[in-house]
C-alpha positions in Angstrom: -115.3 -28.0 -51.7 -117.6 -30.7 -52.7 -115.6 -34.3 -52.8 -117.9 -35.1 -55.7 -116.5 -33.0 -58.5 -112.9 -34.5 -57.5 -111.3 -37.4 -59.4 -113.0 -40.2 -58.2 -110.4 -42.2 -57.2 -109.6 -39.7 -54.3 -112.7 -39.8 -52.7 -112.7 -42.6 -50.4 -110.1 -42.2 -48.5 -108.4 -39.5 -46.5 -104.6 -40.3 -47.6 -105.7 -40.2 -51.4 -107.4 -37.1 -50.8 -105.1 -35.6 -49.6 -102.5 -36.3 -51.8 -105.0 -35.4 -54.9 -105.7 -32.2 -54.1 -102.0 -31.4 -52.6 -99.5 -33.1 -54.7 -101.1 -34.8 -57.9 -99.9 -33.6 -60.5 -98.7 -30.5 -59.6 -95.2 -29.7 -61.2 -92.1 -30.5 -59.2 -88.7 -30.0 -60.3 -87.2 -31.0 -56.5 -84.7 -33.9 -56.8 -85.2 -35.1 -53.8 -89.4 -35.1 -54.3 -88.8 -36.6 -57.6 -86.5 -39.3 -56.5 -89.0 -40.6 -53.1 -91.7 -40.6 -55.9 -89.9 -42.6 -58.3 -89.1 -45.5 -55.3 -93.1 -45.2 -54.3 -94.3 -45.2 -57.5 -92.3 -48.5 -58.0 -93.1 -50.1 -54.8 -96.6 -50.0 -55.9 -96.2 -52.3 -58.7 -98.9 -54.9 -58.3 -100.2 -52.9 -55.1 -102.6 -50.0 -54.3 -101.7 -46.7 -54.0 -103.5 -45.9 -50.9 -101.5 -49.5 -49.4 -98.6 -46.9 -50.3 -99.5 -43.7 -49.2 -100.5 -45.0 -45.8 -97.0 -46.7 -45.9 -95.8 -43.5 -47.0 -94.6 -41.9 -43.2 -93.1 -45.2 -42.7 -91.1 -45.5 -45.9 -89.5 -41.8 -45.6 -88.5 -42.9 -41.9 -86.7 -46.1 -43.4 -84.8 -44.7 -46.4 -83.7 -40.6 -45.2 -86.6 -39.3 -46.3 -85.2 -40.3 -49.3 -82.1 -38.3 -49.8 -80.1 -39.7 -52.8 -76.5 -40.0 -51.2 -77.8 -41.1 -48.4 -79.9 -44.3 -50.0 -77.1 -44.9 -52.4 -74.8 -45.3 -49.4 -77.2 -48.2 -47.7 -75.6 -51.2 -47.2 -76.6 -55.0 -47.7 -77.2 -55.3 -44.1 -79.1 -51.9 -43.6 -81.3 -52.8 -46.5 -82.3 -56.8 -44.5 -82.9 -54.5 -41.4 -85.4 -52.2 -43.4 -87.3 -55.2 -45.0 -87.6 -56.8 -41.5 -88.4 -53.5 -38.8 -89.5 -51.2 -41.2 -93.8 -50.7 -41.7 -93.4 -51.1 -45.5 -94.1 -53.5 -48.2 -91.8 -56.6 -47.6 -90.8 -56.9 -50.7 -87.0 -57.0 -50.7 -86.4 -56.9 -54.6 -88.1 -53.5 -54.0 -86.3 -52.5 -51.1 -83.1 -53.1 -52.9 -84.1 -51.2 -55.9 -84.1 -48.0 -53.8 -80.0 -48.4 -53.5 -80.2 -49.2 -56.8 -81.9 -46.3 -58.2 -80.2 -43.9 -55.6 -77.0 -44.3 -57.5 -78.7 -44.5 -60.7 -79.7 -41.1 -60.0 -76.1 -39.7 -59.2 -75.3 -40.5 -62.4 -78.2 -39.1 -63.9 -77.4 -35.8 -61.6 -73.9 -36.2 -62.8 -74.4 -35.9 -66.4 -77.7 -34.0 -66.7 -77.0 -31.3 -63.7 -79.9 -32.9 -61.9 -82.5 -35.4 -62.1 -84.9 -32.7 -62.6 -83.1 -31.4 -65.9 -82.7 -35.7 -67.5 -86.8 -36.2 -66.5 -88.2 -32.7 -67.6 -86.5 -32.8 -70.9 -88.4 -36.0 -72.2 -91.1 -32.8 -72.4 -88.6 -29.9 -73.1 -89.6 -28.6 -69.9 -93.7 -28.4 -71.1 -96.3 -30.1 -68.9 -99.0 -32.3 -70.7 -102.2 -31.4 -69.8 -104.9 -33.3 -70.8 -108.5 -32.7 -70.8 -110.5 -36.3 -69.4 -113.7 -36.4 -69.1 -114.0 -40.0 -67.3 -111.3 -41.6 -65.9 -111.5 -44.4 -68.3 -110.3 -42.3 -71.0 -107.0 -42.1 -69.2 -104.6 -44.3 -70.5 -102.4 -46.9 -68.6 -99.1 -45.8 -70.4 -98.5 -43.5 -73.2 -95.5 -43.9 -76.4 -93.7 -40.8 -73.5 -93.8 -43.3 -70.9 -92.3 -46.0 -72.5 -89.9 -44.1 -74.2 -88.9 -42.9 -70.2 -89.3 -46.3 -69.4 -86.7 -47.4 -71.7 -84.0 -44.9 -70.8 -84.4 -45.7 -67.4 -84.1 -49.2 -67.4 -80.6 -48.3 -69.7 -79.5 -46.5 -67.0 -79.9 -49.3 -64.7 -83.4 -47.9 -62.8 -85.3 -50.3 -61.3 -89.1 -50.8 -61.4 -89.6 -48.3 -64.0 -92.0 -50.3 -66.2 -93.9 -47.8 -68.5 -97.4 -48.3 -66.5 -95.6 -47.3 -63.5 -93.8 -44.5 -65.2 -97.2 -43.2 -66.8 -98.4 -43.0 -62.9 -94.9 -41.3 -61.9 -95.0 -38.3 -65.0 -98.6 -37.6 -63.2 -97.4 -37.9 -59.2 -94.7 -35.0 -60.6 -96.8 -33.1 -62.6 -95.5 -33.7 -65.9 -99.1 -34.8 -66.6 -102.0 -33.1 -65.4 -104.6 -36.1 -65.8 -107.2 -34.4 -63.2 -110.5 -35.0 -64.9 -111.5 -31.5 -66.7 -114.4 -31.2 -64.5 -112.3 -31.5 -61.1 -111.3 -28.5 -59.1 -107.4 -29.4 -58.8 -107.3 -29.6 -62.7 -104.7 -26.6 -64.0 -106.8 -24.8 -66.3 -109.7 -25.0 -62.7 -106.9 -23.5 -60.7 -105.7 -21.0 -62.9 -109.5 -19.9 -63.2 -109.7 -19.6 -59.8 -106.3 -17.2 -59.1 
């Protein structure tokens, strides 16, 4: 498949790629997906993605491949010895915020069924597809993501700013912000079946 017809953000690099054409905005309703995304989304704050998706291996080592009870469990200490051994951003507020939003997320799972159902229903369970044709048409956040945004933060999330959440609706596939042109865009694949 020609790399040129892709989003052009993917090109240059084989992580991004990758991840475009596998992952980006393709619909996931998996709590635990949902939750590692949340944390990576929010540990690029200020960062690169490719920084994080070439951290990526090393952060699902670090924090249980990101299993909720598991994270929510992770003490003080464990958390020091993860921002001192582990290949990730060394940013501790960060690091901590994965506890944090762990058992955020048990209570979200708690009351909602799953963190699927609470994130989902912000669309009623519809995907947003948009139709780009440039990437700077595509907005930074949206009234959805700050709406998210807010909830979150209620709930005691952190990193959940409504840039970062824009990025986050499109790493699960609430958004399909693939340019119209590019292959991986629904209404390409759906031609292509």
């Amino acid at each position: 498949m020609s790399e040129e017809l892709r989003c052009p953000w993917s090109i240059n690099d084989p992580f991004e790629l990758e991840y475009h054409d596998a992952e980006w905005c393709v619909p996931s309703r998996d709590d635990t997906y949902l939750f590692e995304m949340l944390n990576l989304e929010g540990a690029q704050a200020g960062l690169s993605w490719r920084l994080i998706l070439h951290k990526r291996k090393a952060y699902q080592e670090a924090f249980f491949h990101f299993d909720i009870d598991k994270c929510a469990l992770l003490t003080d200490d464990e958390l020091a010895t993860i921002v001192e051994e582990a290949a990730i951003v060394k940013n501790r507020l960060k690091v901590k915020a994965v506890r944090t939003n762990a058992l955020a997320t048990q209570k979200v799972q708690a009351e909602f069924g799953s963190f699927a159902n609470y994130i989902w229903g912000f669309t009623n369970n519809e995907r947003i597809i948009n139709e780009w044709q440039g990437m700077g048409e595509v907005p930074a956040s949206t009234e959805l993501s700050e709406k998210i945004s807010k909830d979150l933060k209620k709930r005691g999330f952190k990193f959940v700013g409504p840039v970062i959440i824009y990025s986050y609706l499109q790493a699960i596939g609430i958004l399909d912000d693939h340019l119209r042109s590019c292959p991986f865009h629904t209404f390409n694949r759906e031609a292509t079946k």
